[in-house]
SEFI-224786 format. One record per residue: y, z, x of N, C-alpha, C in turn. Coordinates in Angstrom, 3 decimals, m for minus. Example, Ala and Ser with C-alpha at 12.3 -4.5 7.8 and 13.67 -1.06 7.14 Angstrom:
SEFI-224786
n.v	n.w	n.u	ca.v	ca.w	ca.u	c.v	c.w	c.u
m5.690	7.800	13.190	m4.500	7.800	12.300	m3.300	7.800	13.200
m2.250	7.080	12.850	m1.060	7.140	13.670	0.030	7.870	12.900
END
This chain:
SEFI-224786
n.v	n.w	n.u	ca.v	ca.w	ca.u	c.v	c.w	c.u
104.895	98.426	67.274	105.502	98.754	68.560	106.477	97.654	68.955
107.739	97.694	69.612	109.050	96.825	69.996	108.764	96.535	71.222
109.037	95.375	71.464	108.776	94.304	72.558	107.508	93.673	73.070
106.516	93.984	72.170	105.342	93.096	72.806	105.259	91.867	72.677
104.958	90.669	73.736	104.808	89.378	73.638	102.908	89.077	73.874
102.735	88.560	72.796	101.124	88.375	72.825	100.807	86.792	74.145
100.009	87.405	74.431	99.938	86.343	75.870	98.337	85.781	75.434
97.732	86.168	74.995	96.369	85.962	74.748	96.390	84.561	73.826
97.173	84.401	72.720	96.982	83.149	72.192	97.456	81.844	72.805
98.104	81.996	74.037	98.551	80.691	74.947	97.732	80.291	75.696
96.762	81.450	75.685	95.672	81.361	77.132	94.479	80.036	76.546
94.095	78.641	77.286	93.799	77.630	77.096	92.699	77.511	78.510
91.577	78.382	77.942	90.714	78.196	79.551	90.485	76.848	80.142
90.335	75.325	79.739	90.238	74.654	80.739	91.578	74.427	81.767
92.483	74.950	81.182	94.057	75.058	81.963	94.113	76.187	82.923
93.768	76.954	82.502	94.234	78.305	83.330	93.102	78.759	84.009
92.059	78.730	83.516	91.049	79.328	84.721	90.955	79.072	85.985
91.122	80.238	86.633	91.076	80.016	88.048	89.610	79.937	88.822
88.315	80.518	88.493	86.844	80.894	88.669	86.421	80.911	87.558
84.803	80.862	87.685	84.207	81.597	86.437	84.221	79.990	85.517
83.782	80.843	84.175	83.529	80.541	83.415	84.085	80.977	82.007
84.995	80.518	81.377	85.778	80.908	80.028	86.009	80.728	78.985
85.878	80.665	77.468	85.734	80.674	76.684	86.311	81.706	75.289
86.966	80.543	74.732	88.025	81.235	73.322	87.257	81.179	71.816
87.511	82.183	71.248	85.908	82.616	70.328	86.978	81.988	69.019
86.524	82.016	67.819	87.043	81.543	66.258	87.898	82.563	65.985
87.516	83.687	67.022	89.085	84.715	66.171	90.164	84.995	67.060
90.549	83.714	68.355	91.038	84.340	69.552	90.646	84.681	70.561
89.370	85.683	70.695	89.520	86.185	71.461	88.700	85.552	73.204
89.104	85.921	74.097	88.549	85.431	75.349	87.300	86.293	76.177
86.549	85.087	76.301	85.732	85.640	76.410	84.953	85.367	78.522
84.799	86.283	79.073	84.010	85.610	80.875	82.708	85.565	80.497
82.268	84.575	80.799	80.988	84.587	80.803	80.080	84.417	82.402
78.707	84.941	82.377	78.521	85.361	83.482	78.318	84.413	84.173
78.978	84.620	85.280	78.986	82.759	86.386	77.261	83.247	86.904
76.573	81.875	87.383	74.960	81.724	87.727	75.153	82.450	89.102
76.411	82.389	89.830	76.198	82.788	91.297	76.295	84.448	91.677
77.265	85.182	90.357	77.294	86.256	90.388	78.742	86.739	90.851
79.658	85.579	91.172	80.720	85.809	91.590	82.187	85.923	91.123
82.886	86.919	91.164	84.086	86.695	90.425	84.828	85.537	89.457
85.601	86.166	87.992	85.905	85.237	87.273	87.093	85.662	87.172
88.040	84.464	87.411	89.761	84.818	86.807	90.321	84.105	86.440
91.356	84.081	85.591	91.884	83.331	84.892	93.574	83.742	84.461
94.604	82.625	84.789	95.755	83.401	84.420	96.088	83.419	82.564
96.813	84.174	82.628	97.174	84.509	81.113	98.789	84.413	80.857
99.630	84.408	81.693	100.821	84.215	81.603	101.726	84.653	83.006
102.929	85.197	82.491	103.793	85.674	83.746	104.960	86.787	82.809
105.111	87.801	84.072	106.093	89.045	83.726	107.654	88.377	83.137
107.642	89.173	81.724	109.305	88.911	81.302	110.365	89.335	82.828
109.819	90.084	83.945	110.867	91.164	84.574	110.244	91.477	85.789
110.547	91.643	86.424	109.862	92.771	87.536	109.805	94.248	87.115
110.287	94.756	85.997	109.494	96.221	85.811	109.479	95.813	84.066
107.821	95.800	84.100	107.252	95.396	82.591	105.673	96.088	82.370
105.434	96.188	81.585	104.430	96.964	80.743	103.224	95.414	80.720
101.585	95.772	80.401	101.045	94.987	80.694	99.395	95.861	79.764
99.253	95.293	78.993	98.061	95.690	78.072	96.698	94.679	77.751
95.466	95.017	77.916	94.497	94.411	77.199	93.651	95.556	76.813
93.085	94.931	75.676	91.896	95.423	75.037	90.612	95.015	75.195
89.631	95.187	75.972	88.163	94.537	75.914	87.218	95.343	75.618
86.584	94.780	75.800	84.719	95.311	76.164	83.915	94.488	76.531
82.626	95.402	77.284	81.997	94.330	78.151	80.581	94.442	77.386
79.913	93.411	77.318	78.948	93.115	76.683	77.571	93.589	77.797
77.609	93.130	78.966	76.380	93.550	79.989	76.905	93.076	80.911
76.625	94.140	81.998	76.986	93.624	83.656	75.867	93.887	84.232
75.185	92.548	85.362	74.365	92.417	85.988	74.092	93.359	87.086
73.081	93.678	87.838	72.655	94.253	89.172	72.865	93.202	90.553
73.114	92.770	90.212	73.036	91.460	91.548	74.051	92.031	92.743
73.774	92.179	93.590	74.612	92.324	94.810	74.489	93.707	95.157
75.930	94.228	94.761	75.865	95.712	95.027	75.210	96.647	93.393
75.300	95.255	92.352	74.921	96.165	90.995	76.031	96.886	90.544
77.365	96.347	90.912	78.652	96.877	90.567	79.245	96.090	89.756
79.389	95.968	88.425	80.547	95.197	87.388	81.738	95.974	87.679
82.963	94.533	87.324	83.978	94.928	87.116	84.709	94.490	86.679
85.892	95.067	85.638	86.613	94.186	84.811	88.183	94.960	85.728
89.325	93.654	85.848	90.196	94.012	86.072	91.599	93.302	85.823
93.139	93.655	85.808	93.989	93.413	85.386	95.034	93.155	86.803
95.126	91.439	87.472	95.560	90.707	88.415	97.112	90.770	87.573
97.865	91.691	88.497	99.372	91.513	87.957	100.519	91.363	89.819
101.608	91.113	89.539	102.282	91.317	90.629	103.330	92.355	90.722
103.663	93.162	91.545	104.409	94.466	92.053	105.443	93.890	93.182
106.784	93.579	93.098	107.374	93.292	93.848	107.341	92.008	94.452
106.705	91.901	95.839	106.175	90.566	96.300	104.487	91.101	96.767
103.802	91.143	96.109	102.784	91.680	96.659	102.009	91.375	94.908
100.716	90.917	94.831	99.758	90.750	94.034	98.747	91.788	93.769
98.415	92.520	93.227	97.428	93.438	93.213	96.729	93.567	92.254
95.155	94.245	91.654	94.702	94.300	90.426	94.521	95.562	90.151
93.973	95.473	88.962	93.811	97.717	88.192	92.382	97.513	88.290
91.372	97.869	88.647	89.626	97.599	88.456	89.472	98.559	87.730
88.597	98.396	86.499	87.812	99.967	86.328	86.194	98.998	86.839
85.531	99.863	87.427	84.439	99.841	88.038	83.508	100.078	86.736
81.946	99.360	86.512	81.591	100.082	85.352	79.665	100.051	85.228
79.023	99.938	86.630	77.537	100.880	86.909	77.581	101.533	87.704
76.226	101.999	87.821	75.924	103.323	88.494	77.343	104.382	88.710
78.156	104.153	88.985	79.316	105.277	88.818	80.752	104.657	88.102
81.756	105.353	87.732	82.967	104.553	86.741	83.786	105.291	87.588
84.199	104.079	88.065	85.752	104.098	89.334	86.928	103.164	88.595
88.205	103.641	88.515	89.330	103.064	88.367	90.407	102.956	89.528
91.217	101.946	89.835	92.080	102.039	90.940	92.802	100.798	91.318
93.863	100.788	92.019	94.438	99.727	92.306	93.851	99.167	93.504
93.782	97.801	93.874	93.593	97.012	95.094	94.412	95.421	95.503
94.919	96.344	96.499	96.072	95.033	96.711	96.318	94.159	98.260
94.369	94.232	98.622	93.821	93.910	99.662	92.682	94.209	100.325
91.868	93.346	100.849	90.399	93.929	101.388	90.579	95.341	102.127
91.526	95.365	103.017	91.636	96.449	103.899	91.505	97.982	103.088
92.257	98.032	101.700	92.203	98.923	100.836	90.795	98.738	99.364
90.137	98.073	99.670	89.176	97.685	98.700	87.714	98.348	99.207
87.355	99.637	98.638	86.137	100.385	99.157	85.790	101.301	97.924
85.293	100.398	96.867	85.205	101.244	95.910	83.742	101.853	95.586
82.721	101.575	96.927	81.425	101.810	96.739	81.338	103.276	97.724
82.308	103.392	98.801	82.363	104.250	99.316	83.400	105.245	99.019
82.982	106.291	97.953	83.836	107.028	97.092	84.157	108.137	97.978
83.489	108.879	98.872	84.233	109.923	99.693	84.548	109.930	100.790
84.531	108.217	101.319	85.117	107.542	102.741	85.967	106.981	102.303
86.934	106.335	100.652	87.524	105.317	100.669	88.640	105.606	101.376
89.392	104.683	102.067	90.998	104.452	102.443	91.915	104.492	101.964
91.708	104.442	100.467	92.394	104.077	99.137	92.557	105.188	98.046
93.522	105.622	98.130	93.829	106.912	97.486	94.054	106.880	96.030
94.196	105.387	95.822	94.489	105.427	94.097	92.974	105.308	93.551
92.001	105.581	94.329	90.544	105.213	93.682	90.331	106.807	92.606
89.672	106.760	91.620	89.444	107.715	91.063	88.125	107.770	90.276
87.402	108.325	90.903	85.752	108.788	90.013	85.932	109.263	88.751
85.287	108.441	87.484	85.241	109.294	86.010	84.403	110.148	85.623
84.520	110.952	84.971	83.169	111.687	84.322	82.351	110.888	83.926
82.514	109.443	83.163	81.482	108.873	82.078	82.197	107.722	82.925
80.981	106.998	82.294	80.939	105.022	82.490	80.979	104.997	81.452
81.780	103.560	82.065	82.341	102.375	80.813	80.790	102.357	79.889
81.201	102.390	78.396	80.064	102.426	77.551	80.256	100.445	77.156
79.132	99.911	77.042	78.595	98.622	76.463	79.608	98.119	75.149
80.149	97.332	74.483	80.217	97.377	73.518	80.899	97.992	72.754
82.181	98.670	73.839	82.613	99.572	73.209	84.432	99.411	73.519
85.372	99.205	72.806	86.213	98.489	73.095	87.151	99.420	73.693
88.289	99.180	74.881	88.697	100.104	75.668	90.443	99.104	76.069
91.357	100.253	75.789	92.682	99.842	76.069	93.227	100.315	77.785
93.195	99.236	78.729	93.883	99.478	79.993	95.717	99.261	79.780
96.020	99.950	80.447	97.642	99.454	80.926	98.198	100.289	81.771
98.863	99.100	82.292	99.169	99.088	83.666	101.131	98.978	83.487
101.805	100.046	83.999	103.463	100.267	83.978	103.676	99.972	85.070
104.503	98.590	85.473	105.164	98.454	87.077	106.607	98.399	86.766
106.893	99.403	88.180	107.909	99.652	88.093	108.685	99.860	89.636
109.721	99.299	89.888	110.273	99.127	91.779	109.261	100.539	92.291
108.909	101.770	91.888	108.871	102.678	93.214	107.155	102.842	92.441
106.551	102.808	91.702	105.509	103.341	91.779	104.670	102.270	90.681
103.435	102.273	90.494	102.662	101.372	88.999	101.561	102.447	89.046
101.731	102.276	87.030	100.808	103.397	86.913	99.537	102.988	86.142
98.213	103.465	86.104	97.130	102.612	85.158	96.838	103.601	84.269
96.432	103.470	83.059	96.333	103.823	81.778	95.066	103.750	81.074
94.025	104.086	80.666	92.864	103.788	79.987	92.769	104.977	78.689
92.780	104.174	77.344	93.262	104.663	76.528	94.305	105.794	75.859
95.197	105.397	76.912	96.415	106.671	76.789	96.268	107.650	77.682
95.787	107.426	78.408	95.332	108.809	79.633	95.628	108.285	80.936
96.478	108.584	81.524	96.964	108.387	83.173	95.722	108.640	83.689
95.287	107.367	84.802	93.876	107.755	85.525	94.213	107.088	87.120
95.736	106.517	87.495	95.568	106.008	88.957	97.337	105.641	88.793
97.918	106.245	90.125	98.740	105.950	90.122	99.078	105.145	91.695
99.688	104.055	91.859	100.035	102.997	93.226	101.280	103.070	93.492
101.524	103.110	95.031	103.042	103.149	94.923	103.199	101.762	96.213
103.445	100.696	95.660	103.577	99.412	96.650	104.361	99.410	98.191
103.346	99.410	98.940	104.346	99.261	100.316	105.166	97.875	100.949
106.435	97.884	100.806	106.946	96.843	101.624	105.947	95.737	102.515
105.952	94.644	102.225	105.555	93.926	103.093	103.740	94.315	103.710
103.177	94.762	102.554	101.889	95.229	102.639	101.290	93.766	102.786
100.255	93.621	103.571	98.979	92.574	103.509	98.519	92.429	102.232
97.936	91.293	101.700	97.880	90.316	100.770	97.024	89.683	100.485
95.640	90.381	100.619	94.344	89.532	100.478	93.844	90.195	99.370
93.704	89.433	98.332	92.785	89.964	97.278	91.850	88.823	97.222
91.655	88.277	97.940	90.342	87.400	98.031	89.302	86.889	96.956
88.651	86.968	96.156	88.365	86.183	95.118	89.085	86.191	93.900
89.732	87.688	93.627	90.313	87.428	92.221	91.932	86.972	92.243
92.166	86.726	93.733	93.673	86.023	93.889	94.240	85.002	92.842
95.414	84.817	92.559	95.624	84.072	91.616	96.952	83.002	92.478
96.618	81.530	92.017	97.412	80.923	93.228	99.182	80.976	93.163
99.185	81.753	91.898	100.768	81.846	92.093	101.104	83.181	92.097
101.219	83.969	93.050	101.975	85.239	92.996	102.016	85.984	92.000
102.972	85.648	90.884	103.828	86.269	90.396	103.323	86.372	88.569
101.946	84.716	89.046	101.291	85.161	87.425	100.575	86.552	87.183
100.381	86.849	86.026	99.129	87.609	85.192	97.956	86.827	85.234
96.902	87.782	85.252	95.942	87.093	84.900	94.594	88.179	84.704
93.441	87.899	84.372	92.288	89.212	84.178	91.081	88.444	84.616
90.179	89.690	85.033	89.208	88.655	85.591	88.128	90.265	85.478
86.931	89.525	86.075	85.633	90.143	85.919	84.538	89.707	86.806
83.844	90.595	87.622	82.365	90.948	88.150	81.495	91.183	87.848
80.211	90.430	88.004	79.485	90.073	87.133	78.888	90.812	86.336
79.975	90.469	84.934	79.848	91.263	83.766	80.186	90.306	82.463
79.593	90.273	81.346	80.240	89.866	80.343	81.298	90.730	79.645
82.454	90.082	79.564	83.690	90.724	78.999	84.256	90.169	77.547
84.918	90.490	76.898	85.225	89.888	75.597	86.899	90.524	75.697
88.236	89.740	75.942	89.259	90.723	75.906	89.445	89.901	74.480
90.154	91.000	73.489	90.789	90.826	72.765	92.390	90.985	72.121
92.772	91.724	73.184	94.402	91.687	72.942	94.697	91.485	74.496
96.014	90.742	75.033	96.608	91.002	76.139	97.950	90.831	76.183
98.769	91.698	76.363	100.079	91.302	75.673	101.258	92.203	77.287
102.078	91.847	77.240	102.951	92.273	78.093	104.303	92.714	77.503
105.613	93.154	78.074	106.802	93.474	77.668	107.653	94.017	79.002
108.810	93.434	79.143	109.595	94.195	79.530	110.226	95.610	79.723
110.548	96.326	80.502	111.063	97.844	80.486	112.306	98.140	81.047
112.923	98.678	80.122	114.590	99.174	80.570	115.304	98.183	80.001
116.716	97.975	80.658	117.583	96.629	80.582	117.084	95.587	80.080
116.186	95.118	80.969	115.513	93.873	80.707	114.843	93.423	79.841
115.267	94.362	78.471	114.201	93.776	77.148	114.950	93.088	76.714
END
């Protein structure tokens, strides 16, 4: 495939981790491991060739804990304009995918009250062990999320929207980065590219 830049082999967890706990395995790959408190892990991985660029990882999650709400989650911290937001797929008791690009829009336990229209209920949960391709297309009027080739949430960024993503925030805007709830994750590809002109 033309234009992918692999971002995963730059990634140097005592540098870049933002939370959590992180770790680079003998073949590459990155690995969250489960923090003792139960609380979000993130870590940046690079930054967009562009403001409208393509954005891929490959993981799987090894086991996500019950602690709290008993909700794991693995997700993909990218930026849309001037505004920071992540892709979650949700992955016990029910498998939710969706964008969140602030507490005010973040209600992914309350599936037929949420506020948040890009939330979307799956037939099946994330399976254990089982390796799964997200991507995420931003682009000026809309960003779209992807789980193994299948459109499952589409966001369309509002001007000057509020800006709290609160633990999995990343302190610079405009980086990439992936992160996880308390879950063990293993990503093994994460790669980005430019779209249109700008390749």
């Amino acid at each position: 495939e033309d234009g992918w830049t692999d971002l995963l082999a730059g990634v140097k967890p005592p540098r870049d981790k933002v939370t959590g706990t992180w770790l680079k395995g003998l073949l590459g790959e990155l690995s969250c491991v489960l923090p003792t408190d139960g609380l979000c892990a993130t870590i940046v991985v690079g930054q967009p060739p562009a403001d409208e660029y393509d954005v891929r990882m490959v993981f799987d999650v090894e086991r996500a804990t019950r602690q709290g709400y008993g909700q794991g989650e693995v997700c993909l911290v990218f930026p849309a304009g001037d505004t920071q937001a992540r892709f979650g797929l949700w992955c016990l008791d029910f498998y939710q995918i969706g964008f969140v690009w602030d507490r005010a829009h973040f209600k992914p336990f309350d599936v037929a009250g949420s506020n948040n229209p890009t939330m979307r209920r799956q037939p099946e949960k994330l399976l254990s062990n089982h390796k799964y391709t997200a991507l995420v297309e931003v682009r000026r009027e809309v960003v779209r999320g992807f789980v193994d080739g299948k459109l499952v949430s589409e966001w369309r960024p509002e001007p000057g929207a509020a800006n709290d993503m609160a633990s999995f925030a990343l302190p610079e805007r405009r980086k990439l980065g992936v992160g996880a709830y308390q879950s063990v994750v293993h990503f093994t590809k994460i790669e980005v590219r430019a779209h249109g002109p700008e390749k």
